[in-house]
C-alpha positions in Angstrom: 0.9 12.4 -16.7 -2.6 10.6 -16.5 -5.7 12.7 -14.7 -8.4 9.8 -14.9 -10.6 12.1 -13.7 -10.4 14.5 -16.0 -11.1 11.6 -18.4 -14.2 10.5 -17.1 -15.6 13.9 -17.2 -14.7 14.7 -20.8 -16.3 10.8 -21.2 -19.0 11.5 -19.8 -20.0 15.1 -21.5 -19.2 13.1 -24.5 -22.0 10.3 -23.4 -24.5 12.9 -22.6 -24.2 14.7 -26.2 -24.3 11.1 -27.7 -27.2 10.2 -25.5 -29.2 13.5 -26.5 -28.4 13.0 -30.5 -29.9 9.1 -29.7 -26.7 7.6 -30.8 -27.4 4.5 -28.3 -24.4 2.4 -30.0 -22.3 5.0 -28.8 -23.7 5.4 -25.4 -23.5 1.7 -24.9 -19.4 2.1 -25.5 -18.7 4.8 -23.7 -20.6 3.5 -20.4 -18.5 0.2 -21.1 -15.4 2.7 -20.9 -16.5 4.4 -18.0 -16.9 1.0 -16.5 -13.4 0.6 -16.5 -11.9 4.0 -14.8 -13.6 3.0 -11.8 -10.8 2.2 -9.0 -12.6 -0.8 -7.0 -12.7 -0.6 -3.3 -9.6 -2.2 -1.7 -10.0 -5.5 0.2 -9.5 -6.3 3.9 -6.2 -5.9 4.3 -4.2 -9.4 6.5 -3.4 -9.2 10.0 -0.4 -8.0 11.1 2.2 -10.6 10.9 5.5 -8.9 12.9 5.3 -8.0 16.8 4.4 -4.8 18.1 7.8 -2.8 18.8 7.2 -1.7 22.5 10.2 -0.3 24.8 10.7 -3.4 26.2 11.1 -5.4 23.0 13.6 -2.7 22.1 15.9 -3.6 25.0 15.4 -7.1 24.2 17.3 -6.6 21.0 19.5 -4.6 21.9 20.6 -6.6 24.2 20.3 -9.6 22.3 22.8 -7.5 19.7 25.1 -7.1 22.1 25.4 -10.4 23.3 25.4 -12.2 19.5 27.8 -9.1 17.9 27.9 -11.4 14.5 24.7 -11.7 14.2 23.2 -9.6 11.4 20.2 -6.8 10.9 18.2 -9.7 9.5 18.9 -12.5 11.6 17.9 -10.4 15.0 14.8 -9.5 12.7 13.4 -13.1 12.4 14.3 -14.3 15.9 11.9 -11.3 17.4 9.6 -11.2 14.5 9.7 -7.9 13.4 10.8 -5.7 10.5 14.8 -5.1 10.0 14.2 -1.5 10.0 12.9 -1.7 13.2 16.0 -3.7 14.4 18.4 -0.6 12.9 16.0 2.0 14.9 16.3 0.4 18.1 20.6 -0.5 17.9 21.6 2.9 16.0 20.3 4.6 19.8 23.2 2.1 21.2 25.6 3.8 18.5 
């Protein structure tokens, strides 16, 4: 298994001795490396694209599975607009 870092520190001691002993060439490299293990900062994530599961949404599809029986898990899903997991929560309390 990776430990990045456990790799930057042993990098970075390694830098330090280099830097000490003047071996620029190596220093140069090695910050170059240490450039790279750096996990950038995530962007803004997008808005939220389903609708917020509230009690009365719930009733809405149940009811709405009740009265279309063939319908399945993922059609209910898109007609409310929200996740199909959300659509199994909300019918397996019918069950």
């Amino acid at each position: 298994m990776s430990d990045i870092p456990a790799a930057r520190a042993h990098l970075e001691a390694m830098r330090n001795k280099m830097e000490a002993a003047h071996l620029d060439y190596y220093v140069e490299h090695i910050d170059h490396v240490l450039s790279l293990m750096v996990r950038k900062k995530y962007k803004k994530r997008t808005s939220r694209q389903s609708a917020t599961m509230t009690p009365e949404l719930i009733d809405e599809i149940r009811n709405y599975a009740i009265g279309h029986p063939n319908l399945s898990v993922h059609r209910i899903a898109n007609h409310f607009n929200v996740n199909q997991g959300r659509v199994s929560e909300a019918l397996a309390e019918i069950e």
